[in-house]
N, C-alpha and C positions, 0 to 999 in steps of 0.2 A: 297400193295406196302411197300417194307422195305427197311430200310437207316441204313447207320453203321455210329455211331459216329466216330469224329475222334480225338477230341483233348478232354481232362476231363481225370475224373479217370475211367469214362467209356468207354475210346478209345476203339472200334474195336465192341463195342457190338452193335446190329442190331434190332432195333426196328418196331414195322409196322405203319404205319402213319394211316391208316385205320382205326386202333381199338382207336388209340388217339382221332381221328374228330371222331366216333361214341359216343364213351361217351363224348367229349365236346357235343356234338348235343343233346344228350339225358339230361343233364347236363341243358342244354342253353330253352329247350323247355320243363323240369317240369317248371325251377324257371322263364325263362322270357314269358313262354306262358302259359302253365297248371294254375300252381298257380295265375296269376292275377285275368283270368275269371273266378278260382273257388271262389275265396276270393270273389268278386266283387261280383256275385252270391249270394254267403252267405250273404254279407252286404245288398244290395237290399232286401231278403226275411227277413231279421233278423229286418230291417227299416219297412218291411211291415206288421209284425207280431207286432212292437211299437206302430205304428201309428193307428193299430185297437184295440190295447187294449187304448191307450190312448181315443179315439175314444169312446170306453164303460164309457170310467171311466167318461168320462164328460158328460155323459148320464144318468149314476149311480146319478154321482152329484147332476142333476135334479129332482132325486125322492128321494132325500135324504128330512125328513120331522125334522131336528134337527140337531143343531152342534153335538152332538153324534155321530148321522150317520152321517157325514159327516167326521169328524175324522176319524171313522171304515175303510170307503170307502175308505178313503185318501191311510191310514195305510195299510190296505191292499193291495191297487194299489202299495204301494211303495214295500211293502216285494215281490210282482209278480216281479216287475221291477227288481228289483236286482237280484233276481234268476236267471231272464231270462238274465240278461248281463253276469253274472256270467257264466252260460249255453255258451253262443254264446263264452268267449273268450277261451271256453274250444276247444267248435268246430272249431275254428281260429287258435290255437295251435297245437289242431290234424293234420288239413290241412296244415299248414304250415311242423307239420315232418313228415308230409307223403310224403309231395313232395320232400323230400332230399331224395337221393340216398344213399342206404343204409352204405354205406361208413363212411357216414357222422351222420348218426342214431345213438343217444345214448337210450341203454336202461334203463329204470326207475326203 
């Protein structure tokens, strides 16, 4: 369906309404449908992947036979952790400009 402007400096020119609602729609269903449940997804498996390493570590702890080892374990656990959020807000980033239309994509 197409419509001509009438008043602007684009009097007279004829647009199609069509292709406007398809990319708002395409627009409206990366960023208010796609992207939630993939985010949500990712935090869910990213929480589930925490909560088993934490899970270990307090396990670890238990067989730790010395504050040495127990530092190590600590140390360690914490260098894991941070890589792995490190990691995750890489992935959270990607997903987020993936789901812009490329219009809106800058590249790096």
């Amino acid at each position: 369906m197409a419509f001509e402007t009438r008043s602007g400096k684009d009097a007279g020119t004829a647009f199609d309404i069509s292709s406007i609602l398809a990319s708002e729609t395409a627009l409206w269903k990366s960023f208010g449908f796609d992207l939630p449940l993939r985010v949500t997804a990712e935090l869910l498996s990213f929480g589930s992947r925490r909560l088993e390493a934490q899970a270990e570590h307090v396990r670890a702890l238990g067989r730790c036979g010395s504050p040495a080892e127990v530092m190590k374990s600590q140390t360690a656990f914490l260098t894991r952790a941070i890589a792995d959020y490190q990691r995750e807000a890489e992935t959270l980033s990607r997903d987020l400009a993936d789901a812009a239309p490329p219009a809106l994509r800058t590249s790096a």
